[in-house]
Structures are given as C-alpha cells and as structure tokens.
C-alpha positions in Angstrom: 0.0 0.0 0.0 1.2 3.6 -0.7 0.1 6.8 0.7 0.4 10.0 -0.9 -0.5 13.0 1.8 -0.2 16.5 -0.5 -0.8 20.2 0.1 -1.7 21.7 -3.2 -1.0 25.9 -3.9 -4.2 27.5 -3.8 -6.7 28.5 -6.8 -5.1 32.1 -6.9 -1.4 31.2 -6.9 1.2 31.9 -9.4 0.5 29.5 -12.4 4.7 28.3 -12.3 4.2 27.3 -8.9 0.9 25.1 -9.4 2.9 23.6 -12.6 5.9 22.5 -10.3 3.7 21.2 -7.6 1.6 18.5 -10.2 5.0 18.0 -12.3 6.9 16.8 -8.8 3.3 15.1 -7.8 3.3 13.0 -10.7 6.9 11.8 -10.5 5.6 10.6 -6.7 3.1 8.9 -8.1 4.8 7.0 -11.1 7.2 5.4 -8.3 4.0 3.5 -6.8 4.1 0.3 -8.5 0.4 -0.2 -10.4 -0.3 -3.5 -8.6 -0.3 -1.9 -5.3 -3.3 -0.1 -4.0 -2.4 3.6 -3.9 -4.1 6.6 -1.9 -3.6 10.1 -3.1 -4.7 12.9 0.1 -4.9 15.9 1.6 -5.6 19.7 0.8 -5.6 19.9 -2.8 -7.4 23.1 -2.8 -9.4 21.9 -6.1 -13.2 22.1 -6.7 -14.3 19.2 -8.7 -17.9 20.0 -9.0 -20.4 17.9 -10.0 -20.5 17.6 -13.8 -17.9 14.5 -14.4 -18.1 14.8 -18.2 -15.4 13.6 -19.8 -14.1 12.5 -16.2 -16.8 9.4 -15.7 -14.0 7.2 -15.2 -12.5 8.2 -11.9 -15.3 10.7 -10.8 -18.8 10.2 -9.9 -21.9 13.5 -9.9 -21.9 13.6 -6.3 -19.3 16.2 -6.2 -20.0 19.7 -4.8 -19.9 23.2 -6.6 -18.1 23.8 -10.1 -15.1 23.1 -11.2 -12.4 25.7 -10.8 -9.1 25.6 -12.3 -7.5 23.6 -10.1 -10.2 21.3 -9.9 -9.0 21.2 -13.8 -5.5 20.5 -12.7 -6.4 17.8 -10.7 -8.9 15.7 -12.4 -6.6 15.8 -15.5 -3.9 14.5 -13.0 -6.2 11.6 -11.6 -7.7 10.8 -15.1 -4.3 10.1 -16.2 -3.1 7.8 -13.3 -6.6 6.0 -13.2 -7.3 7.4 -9.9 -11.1 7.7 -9.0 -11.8 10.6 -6.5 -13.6 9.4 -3.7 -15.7 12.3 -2.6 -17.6 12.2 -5.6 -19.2 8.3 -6.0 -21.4 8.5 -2.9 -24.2 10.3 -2.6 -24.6 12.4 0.6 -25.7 15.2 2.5 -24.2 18.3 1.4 -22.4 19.1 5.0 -21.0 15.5 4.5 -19.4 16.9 1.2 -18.4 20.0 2.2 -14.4 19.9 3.2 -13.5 24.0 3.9 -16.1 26.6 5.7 -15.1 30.5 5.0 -14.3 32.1 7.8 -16.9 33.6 8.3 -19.4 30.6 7.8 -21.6 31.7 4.3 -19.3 29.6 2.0 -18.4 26.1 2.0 -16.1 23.8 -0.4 -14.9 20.5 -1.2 -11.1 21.2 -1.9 -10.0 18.3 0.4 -10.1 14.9 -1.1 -8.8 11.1 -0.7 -8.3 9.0 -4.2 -7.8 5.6 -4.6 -6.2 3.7 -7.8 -9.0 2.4 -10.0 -8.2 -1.6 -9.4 -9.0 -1.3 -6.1 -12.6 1.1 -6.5 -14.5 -1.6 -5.0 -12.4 -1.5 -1.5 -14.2 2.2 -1.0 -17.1 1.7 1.0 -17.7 5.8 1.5 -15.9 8.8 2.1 -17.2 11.8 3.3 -16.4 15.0 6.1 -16.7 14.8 9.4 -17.9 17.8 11.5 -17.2 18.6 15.6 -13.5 18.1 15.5 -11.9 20.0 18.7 -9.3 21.8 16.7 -9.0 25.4 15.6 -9.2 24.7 11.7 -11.4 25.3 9.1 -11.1 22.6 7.2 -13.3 19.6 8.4 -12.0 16.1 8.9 -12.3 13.5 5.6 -12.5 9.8 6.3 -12.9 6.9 3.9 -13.7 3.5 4.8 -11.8 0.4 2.4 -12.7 -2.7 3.2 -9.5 -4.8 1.5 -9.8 -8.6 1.0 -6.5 -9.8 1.4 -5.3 -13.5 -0.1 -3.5 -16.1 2.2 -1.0 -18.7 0.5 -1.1 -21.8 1.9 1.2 -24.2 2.4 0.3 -27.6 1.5 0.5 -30.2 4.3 0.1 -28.1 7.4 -2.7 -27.0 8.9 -3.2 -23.6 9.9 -3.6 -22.5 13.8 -6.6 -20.8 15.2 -5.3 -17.9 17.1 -7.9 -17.0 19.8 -7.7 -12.7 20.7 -7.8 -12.5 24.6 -7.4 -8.9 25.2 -11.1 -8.6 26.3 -10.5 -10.9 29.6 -8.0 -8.2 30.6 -11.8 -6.8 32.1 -12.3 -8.3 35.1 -15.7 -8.5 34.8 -15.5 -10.3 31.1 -12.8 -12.6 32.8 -15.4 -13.9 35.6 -18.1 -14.4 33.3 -15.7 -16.3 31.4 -14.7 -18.5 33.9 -18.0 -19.2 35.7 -19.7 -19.6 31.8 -16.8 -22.3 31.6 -17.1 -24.1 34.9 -20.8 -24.3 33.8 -19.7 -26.1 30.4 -17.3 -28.1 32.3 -19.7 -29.9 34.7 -22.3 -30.3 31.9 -19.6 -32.3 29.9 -18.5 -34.2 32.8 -21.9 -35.3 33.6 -22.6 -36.6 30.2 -19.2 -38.3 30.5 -19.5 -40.4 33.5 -22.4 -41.7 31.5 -20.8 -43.8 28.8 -17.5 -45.3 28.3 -15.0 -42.4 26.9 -11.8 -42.2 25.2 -8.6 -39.9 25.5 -10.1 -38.4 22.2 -13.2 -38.1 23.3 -12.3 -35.7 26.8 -10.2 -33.7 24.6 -12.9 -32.9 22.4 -15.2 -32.1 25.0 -12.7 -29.6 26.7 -11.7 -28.3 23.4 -15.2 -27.5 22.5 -16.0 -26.2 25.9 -13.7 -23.5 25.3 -14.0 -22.6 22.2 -18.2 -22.0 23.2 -17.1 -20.2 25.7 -14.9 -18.3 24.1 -17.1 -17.5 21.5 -20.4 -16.6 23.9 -18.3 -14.0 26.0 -16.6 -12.5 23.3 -19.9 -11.5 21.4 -21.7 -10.1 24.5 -21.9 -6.5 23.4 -23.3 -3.3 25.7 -25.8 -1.4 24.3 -24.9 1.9 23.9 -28.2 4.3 25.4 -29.1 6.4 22.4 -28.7 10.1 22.8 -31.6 11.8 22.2 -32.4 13.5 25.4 -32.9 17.2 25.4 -30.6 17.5 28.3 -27.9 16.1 26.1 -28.5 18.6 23.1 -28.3 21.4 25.6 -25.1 20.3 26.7 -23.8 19.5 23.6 -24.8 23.6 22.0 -23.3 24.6 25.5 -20.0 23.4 25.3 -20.3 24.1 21.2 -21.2 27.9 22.4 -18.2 27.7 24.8 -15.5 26.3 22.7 -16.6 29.2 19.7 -16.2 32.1 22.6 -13.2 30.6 23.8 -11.5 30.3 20.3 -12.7 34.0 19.9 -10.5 34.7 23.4 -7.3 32.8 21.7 -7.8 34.7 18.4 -7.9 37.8 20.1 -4.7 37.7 22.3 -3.2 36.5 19.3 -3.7 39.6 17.5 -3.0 41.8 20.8 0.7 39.9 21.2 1.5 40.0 17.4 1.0 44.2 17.2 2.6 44.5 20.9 5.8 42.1 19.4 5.2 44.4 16.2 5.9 47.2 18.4 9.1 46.4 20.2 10.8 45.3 16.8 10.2 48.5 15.9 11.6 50.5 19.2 14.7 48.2 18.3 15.0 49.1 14.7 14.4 52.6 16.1 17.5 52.3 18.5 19.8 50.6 15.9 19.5 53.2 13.8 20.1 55.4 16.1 23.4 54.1 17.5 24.3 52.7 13.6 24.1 49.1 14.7 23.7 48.2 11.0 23.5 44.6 11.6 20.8 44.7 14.6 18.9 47.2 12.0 18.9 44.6 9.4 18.0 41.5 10.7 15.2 43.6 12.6 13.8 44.8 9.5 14.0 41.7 8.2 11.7 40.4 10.8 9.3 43.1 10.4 8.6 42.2 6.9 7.9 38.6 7.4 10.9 37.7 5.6 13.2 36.4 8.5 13.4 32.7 8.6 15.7 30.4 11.0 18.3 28.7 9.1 16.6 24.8 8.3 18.3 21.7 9.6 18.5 18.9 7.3 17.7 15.3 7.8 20.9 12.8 8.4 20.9 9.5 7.7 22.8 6.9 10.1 26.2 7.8 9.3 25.6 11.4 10.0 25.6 12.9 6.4 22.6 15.3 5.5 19.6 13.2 3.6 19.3 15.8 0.2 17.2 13.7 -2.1 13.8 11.8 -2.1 14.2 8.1 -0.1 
C-alpha cells in the first residue's frame, strides 16, 4: 500500500508554482508500483464540482460546486493515473461533502479529497467530512472506509492454527463471566461423560469445544450503547459548542493583541539601531518586520551522519 498525503498551492497562486507542484506530484506517483493499492490525500485546494463529463472514469456526480481551475489540474492529474476521486461516488448530504467553511461561515467547499487507484474502486465503502472536530481549523476532517480482501498462500500439508484474541479478559468483569460460563460447560460435559464409556479423544474434544463456546459466547456479549436523544444532552452539547466558539474568539484575540505589541518592540529596536548605527541589529530587525526572516533549516541525516538531500 502507498500513501500519498499532499498540500496543493491555492486556486489564486502563481501558475509556475501550481505547474511545479503537479510536475513533482506525478513523478511521486509514477514510483508506486500499479499493482499496489495507492491513496492520493490531503488539501488539494481543487473544486471538482459535480459535472464528471469527460471524467466518468474516476469521478462520480456527487461532487459539490463547479469546477475551478484547479479542480481542472487535478482531475486531469487523476484521469491520467486511473485514480477515481472518492468524494464524488457516494451520494450524501451536502455538510457530509463540504471539506472547507469561510471564515466567516456563508461559503463552503470541497477542496480536500482522498483517491484511490481504479483496481481497487471496490475497496471504497464511503468517504465523506466529518464535522465537531476540537481543533482550531477550518477545514473539516475526511475519512474513507476500504474494506480490503486480502489472499492467504497456503502451504500444502500443514494445517493452519486458530489464534484466539484474549485482550477482552483483561476486564475483570469479562474474565469472571468467562470462567463461571466455563465451569458451567465443564460440569455439563463431565456429567454426560460419566455416562458412557470415553476415550482420550473423546475428553479432549469435549474440553476443546468447551472452550471454544465459551470463548465465543463472552466474546460476542456487546453493551448497548443508550441512544442520545435527550434534550438535556442537546443542551449540553450547544453549550459546550457555544463555549468552545467564545473561547476560540479569546485565543484569536490575544493573538492579534501579542503579534501588534511584538510588532511594536521590533520597531523600538530598529528605532534604536538606527540610532546608535548598529547596522547589523537594524537589518536582521527589519527583516523580521517584513515577514521575511526565517531560522536557518536543519537537514535530515541519515545513520552515518551525512545530511539526507534527495527523495528516499
């Protein structure tokens, strides 16, 4: 399996830099081998819409919007590597489609999709956004569901082991309904033992398929979750939703307040190294001041120390 997670330039950027993003995109994707199952992801900033003319291949009508250039860019990129965009094929709701919110909450996009290579369409059981996340983003959350079938060689001769998943008797309560369930199974075998003649064979059998019923009956037990529906629960839910908004409008806020105070005392600084001719201290201030300041990047090494410079 390979996974491809991308950040795309936006609709409005310089038409060089979208070219160089796609060009170094496709030379990602071409690695893949075509027999694996490959996921393209992330923020391509690319409106699809809905009209998959020409694009019925890898695209289905249950898109959002119209296409925009990008949009463009990008099915033209997953039409050529047979890669079907999996926003589009299931019909939903349209806040299930919608990927991107404006910030101030009238507009809504799909820009943010996950692809898979055409072989393996039938893995997709659905993809669509997921609203509520607790971060401070505007994009929503995208999840896709692949169900993959996967083929076991067998080896001829040998007989495979049944490997039995303990982790729920790690509960205590699981582990004593387990072991009074068993006891039960245990003196109901015994019982119908003592009545006929048995074998070696035959008490093995018996244990063996005590536990495995036992096993079997615990394991499936499952708790039903209460459904919540209670007005007491909505309430608390649009309370904490009204909380979390004001509190994000607090963070916001002293955001902007430290960024013009920090704003501020670069410019008392450049102010005083101009003043005494500190050249250097005027500069680098300056620099900072326009945004165009950056801390000098340390490379990747590898094992032996050396700085990692090309794709691995």
């Amino acid at each position: 399996m390979n996974i491809i997670q991308c950040y795309a330039p936006t609709n409005d950027s310089n038409d060089d830099i979208k070219d160089q993003f796609y060009e170094r995109l496709q030379s990602i994707i071409e690695k893949c081998p075509r027999k694996d199952l490959t996921t393209l992801m992330g923020d391509l900033n690319a409106k699809v819409g809905i009209d998959n003319t020409r694009y019925e291949d890898i695209m289905g009508r249950y898109g959002l919007g119209e296409r925009n250039e990008n949009g463009e860019r990008f099915a033209n990129l997953c039409a050529f590597n047979k890669l079907v965009i999996g926003g589009t094929i299931f019909p939903h709701k349209r806040i299930h489609k919608a990927t991107w919110i404006s910030p101030d909450h009238t507009t809504e996009n799909q820009i943010d999709h996950i692809c898979i290579n055409k072989k393996f369409r039938t893995t997709t059981e659905y993809v669509r956004s997921r609203r509520g996340a607790d971060i401070a983003s505007d994009h929503h959350l995208v999840v896709a569901n692949l169900k993959l079938k996967l083929k076991k060689n067998w080896t001829s001769g040998q007989t495979a082991l049944r490997r039995f998943n303990t982790a729920f008797l790690r509960d205590t309560d699981k582990l004593n309904e387990f072991k009074i369930a068993l006891n039960n199974r245990f003196q109901a075998s015994q019982d119908l033992l003592k009545e006929e003649e048995t074998t070696v064979e035959d008490n093995w059998k018996s244990i063996k398929e005590a536990f495995t019923s036992t096993y079997q009956e615990i394991k499936e037990r499952r708790n039903k979750k209460a459904a919540i529906n209670n007005s007491r629960t909505r309430t608390e839910i649009i309370q904490a939703q009204t909380e979390y908004i004001e509190a994000n409008k607090q963070v916001k806020k002293s955001i902007k307040v430290n960024k013009k105070k920090c704003v501020e005392e670069l410019a008392t600084t450049a102010e005083k190294a101009a003043r005494e001719g500190n050249m250097k201290q005027l500069y680098d201030t300056t620099k900072k001041l326009a945004g165009k300041y950056s801390k000098p990047e340390r490379p990747v090494k590898d094992k032996e120390g050396k700085p990692i410079t090309e794709i691995q």
